[in-house]
C-alpha positions as CSV (number, residue, x, y, z in Angstrom):
1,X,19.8,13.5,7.4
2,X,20.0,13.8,11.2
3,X,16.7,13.6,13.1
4,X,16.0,16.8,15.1
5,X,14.1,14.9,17.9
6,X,11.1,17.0,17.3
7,X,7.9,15.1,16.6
8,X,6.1,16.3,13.4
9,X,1.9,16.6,14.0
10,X,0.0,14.9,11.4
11,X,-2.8,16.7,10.2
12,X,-5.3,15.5,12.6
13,X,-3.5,16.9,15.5
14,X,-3.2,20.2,14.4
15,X,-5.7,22.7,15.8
16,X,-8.2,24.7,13.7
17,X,-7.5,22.0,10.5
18,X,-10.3,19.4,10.1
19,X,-9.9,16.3,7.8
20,X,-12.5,15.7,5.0
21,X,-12.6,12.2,6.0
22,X,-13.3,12.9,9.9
23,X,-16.8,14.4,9.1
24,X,-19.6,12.5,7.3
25,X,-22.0,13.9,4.3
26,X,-24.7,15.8,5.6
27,X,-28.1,14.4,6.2
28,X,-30.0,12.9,2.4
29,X,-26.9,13.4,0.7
30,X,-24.6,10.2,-0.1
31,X,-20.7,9.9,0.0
32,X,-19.6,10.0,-3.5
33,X,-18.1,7.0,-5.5
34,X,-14.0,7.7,-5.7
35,X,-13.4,7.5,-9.3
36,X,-9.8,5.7,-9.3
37,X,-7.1,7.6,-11.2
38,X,-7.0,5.1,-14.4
39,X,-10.6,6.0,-15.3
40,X,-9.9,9.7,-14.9
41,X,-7.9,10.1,-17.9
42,X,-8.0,9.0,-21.4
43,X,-5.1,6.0,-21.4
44,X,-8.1,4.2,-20.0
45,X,-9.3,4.8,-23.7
46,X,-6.3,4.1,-25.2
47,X,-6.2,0.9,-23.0
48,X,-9.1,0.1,-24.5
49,X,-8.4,0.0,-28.5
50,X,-5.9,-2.9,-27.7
51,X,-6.4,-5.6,-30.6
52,X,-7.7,-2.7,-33.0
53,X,-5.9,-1.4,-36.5
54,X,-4.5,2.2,-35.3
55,X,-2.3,4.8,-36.2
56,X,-0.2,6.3,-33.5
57,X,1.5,9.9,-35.0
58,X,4.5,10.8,-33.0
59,X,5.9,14.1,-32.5
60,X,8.1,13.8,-35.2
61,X,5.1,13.5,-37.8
62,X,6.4,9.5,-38.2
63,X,2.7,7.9,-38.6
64,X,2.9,4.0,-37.8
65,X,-0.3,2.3,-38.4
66,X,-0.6,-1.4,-36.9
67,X,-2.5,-3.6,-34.6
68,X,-2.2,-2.4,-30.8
69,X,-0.9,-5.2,-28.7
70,X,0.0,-3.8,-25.5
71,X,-0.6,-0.6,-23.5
72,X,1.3,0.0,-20.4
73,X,0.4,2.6,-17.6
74,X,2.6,5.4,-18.7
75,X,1.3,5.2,-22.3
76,X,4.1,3.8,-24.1
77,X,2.8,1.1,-27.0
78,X,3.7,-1.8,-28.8
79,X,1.8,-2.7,-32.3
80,X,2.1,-5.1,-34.8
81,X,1.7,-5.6,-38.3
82,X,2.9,-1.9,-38.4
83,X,3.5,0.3,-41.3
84,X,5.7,3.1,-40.4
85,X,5.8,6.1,-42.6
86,X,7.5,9.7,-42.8
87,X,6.2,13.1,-43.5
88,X,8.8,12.7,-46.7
89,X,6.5,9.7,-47.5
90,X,8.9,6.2,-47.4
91,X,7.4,3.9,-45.9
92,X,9.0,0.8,-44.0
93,X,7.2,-2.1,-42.7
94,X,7.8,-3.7,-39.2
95,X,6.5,-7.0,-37.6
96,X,6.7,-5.3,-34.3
97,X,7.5,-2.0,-33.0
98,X,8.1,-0.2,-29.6
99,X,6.2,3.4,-29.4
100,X,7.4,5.6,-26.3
101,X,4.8,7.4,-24.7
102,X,6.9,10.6,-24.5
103,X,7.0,10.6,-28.5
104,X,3.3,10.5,-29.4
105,X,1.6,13.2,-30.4
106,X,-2.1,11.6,-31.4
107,X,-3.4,8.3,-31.0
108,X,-6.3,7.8,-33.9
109,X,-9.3,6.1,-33.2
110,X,-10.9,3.7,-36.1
111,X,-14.1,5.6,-36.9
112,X,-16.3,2.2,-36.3
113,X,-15.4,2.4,-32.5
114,X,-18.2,3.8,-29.8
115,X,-15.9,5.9,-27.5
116,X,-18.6,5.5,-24.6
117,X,-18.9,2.0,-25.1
118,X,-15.9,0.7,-25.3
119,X,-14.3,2.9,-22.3
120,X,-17.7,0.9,-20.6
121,X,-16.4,-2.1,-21.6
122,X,-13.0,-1.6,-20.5
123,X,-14.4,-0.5,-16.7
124,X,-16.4,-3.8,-16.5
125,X,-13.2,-6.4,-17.4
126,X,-11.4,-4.6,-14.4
127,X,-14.2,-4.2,-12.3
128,X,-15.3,-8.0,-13.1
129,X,-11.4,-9.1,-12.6
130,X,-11.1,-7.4,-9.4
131,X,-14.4,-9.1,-8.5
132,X,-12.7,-12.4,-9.1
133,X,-9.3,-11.6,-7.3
134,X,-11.3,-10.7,-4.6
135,X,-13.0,-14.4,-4.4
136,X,-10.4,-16.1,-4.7
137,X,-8.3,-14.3,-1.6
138,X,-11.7,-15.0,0.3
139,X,-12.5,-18.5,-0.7
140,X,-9.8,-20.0,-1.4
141,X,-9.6,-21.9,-5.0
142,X,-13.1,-23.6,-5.8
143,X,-10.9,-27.0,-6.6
144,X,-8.3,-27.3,-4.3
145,X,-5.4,-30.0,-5.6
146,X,-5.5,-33.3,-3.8
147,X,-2.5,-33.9,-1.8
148,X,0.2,-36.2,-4.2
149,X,0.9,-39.5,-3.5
150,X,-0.3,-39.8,-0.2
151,X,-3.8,-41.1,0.7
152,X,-5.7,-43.6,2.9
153,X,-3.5,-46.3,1.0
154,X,0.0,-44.7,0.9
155,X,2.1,-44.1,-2.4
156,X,1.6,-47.0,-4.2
157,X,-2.2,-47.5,-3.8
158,X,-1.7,-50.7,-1.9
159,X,-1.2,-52.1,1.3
């Protein structure tokens, strides 16, 4: 694509629009906490049953029950231990088994699982893990490695 030489205003620049990050709250009211997009939707949830016995239905009304192992940001899963059976009822079992988001349908919750609690939980490992990337990048690591072989004494440890 050729560039027409023209400048393109950004938003700011353009009169009569005003940015909602160019004016502050009013007076007594606080700015609002952005909720980031993985706690605004339920794989957060789903996230969070990893290392629990679930069944996963897919849209083919294949039910495979198994341990959750992994749960990647678009959804798509991987159990183990997994039981896989079809609406005509044969089972087959599976050490391990690839589930792609697109063909889910529902994702069962054991019924001994707090929802609230343990979408809680999951927000405190990030938040906590964040917390400790961010201390490291500031600090450095708390036990920085010696240099190797070299020393007041040289390599051998001898003069």
């Amino acid at each position: 694509r050729v560039a027409s030489g023209r400048r393109r205003r950004h938003r700011e620049e353009r009169p009569g629009v005003v940015s909602s990050t160019a004016m502050p709250p009013p007076e007594g009211e606080k700015r609002r906490r952005r909720v980031p997009s993985h706690e605004r939707t339920l794989l957060c949830f789903v996230q969070a049953l990893v290392g629990m016995r679930t069944i996963v239905e897919l849209r083919d009304d294949v039910a495979i029950k198994g341990v959750l192992v992994d749960v990647d940001d678009r959804m798509n899963c991987v159990l183990e231990h997994a039981v896989r059976r079809t609406p005509e009822g044969s089972t087959m079992k599976l050490e391990r088994v690839y589930v792609n988001a697109r063909t889910i349908r529902f994702v069962h919750v054991p019924k001994d699982v707090d929802p609230s609690e343990l979408i809680e939980r999951k927000r405190l490992e990030r938040f906590e893990a964040s917390r400790h990337y961010q201390r490291l990048a500031a600090f450095g690591p708390r036990n920085p490695q010696k240099p190797v072989g070299g020393g007041e004494y040289g390599p051998s440890g001898a003069s």
